[in-house]
N, C-alpha and C positions, 0 to 999 in steps of 0.2 A: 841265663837260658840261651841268649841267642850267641855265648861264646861256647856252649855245648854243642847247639846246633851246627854253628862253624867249625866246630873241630869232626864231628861227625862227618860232616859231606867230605869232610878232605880223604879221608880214608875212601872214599867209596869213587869206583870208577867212570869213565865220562858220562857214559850216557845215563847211567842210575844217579849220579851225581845231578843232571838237568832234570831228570824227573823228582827224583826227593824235593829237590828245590820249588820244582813245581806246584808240589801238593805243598809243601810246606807256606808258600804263599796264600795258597788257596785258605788254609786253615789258618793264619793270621786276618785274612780277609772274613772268613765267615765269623768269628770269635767278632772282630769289629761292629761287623753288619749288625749281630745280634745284640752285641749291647748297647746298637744306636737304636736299634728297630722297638725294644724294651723299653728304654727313654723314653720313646716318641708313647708309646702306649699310657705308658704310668701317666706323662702330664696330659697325653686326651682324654685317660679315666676320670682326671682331679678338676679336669676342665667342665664334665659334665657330659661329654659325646655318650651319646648312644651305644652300647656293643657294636651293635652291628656295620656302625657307621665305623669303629675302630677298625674289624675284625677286616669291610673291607677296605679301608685307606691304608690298611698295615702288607694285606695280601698284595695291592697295587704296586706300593712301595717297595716292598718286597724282589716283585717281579723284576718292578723298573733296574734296581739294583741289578740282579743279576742279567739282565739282557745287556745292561753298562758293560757289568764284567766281560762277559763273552764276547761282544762288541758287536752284538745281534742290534738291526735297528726298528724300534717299536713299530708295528706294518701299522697301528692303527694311527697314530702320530700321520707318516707318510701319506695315509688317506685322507687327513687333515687338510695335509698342505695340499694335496692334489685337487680338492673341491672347494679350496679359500677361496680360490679364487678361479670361479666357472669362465670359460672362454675368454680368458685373459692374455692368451699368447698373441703371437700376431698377424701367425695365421687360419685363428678363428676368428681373429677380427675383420679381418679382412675378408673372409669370407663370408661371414656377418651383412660387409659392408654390399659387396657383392651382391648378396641376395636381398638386399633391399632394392637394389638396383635393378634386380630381374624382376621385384615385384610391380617397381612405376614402371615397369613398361608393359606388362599383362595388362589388358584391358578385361579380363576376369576378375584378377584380384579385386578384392573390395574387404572393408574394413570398416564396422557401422560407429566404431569409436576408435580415440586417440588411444594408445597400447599403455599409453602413462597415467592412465585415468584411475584402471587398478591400485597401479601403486601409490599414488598419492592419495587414494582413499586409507590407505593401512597410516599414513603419517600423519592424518586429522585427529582431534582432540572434537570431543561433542560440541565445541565452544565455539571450535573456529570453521563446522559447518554453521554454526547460526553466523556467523557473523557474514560466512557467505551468502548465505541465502538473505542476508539484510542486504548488501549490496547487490544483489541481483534485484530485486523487487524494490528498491528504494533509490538506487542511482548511486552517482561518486558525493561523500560524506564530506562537511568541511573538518580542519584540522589545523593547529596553532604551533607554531615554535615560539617558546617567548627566550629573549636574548635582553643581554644588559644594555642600556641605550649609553654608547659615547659620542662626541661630538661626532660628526661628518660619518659614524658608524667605524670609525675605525679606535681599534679593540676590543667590540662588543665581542662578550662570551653569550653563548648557548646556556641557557639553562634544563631547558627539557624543549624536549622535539616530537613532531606527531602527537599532539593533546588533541581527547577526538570524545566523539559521544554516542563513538558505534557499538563500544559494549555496553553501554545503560540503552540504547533504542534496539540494540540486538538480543537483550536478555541473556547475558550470557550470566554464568554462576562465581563464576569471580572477575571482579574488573580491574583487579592490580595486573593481570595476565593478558590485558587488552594488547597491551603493548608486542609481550611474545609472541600473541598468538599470530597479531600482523604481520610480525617482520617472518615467521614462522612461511605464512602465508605467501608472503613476498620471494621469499626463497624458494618457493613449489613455484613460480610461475604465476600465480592465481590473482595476485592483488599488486599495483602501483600506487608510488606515494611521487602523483606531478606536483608542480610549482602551481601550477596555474589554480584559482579559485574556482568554488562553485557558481551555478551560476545567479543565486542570490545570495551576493554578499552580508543581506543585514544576517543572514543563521549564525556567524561569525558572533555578533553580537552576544547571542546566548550561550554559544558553548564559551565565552571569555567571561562569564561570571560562574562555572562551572567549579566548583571548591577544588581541584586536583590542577588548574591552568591558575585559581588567585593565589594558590600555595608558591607556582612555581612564578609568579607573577614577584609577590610579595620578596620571593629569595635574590628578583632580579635588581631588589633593590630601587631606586630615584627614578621614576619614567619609565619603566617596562616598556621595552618594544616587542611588539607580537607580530610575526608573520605568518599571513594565510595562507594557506595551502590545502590539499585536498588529497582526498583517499579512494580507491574505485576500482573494478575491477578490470583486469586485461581483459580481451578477447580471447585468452587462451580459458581466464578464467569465467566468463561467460559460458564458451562450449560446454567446460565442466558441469556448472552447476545446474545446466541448461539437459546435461544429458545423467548425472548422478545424484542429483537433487530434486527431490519432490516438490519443484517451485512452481509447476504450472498447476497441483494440484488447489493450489490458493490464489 
């Protein structure tokens, strides 16, 4: 077929010559599209898809295809990319920056909360408001690293870090999640994990027979060493829960 085709255009003069060619293209191309487009249906049917869900992933496809061929670019694609990313350039940033700037200096402006309050309400888990509101109303928590004891301390490993018993006294609904929910926490700004102890040492004593710190005790092997430390909230995290926490209601 395609040595008929080529002896064909040769007969035929220049410019009917680039057009034949053209269509000719075109209809190896559509013959393609359709028996790819066919494929794609038969294994979405066998798959189990819905018509409608075929009828329109085939039209999409479809489309996509020929704006390819034309060399048309999908405008709704481009709309995509032009709102990924809102005020990203540099100089909306800058202008951004600017108008913060014109803000501290109005003695009008006023602002009865932090602008980030909203959004890190959208990034809480039910769990890790209780946990805040436990540290609001109960103060900075203690907290255990237990590590392998070698002589003078040199080579001990870490076994587990931050072993704490603020989600069994914060009621949370899973306590394997204690962990994420902190460091979760820690990441918003809301919660620090100091060095320094609480300010009685013996509660120490009770969270280190706590079954999830003798597990990790037990792992550390001849003499577990345990260091204390402590869990609590920033100031930034006070504001929060001070201004989107129902904590002065109790």
């Amino acid at each position: 077929m395609a040595d008929r085709q080529n002896g064909f255009t040769e007969m035929l003069p220049g410019l009917v010559r680039v057009a034949f060619s053209s269509w000719w293209r075109s209809v190896q191309w559509a013959v393609n599209t359709t028996t790819s487009t066919m494929r794609n249906v038969v294994t979405a049917a066998a798959n189990g898809e819905s018509p409608v869900k075929i009828a329109t992933d085939t039209a999409d496809g479809f489309r996509a295809m020929v704006r390819g061929a034309l060399g048309i670019e999908d405008a709704s694609a481009n709309d995509d990319r032009n709102h990924s990313r809102p005020g990203s350039t540099t100089a909306e940033l800058i202008e951004k920056g600017r108008q913060l700037l014109r803000d501290s200096a109005d003695v009008w402006y006023h602002e009865d909360t932090h602008p980030a309050f909203a959004a890190i309400l959208e990034e809480l888990t039910p769990d890790e408001a209780r946990i805040l509101r436990f540290l609001f109303l109960k103060g900075p928590q203690p907290s255990v690293d237990v590590r392998t004891n070698r002589p003078l301390g040199r080579g001990s490993e870490k076994v587990a870090s931050g072993l704490s018993m603020i989600g069994l006294n914060a009621g949370v609904r899973n306590l394997a999640w204690t962990n994420a929910h902190l460091g979760n926490l820690n990441r918003l700004g809301l919660v620090d994990f100091p060095h320094e102890e609480v300010v009685d040492p013996s509660i120490y004593q009770l969270l280190e027979v706590q079954p999830d710190v003798q597990e990790a005790m037990r792992q550390a092997g001849r003499s577990p060493k345990t260091v204390h430390r402590s869990i609590e909230l920033t100031a930034f995290g006070e504001d929060f829960c001070r201004t989107c926490l129902p904590v002065d209601e109790l």
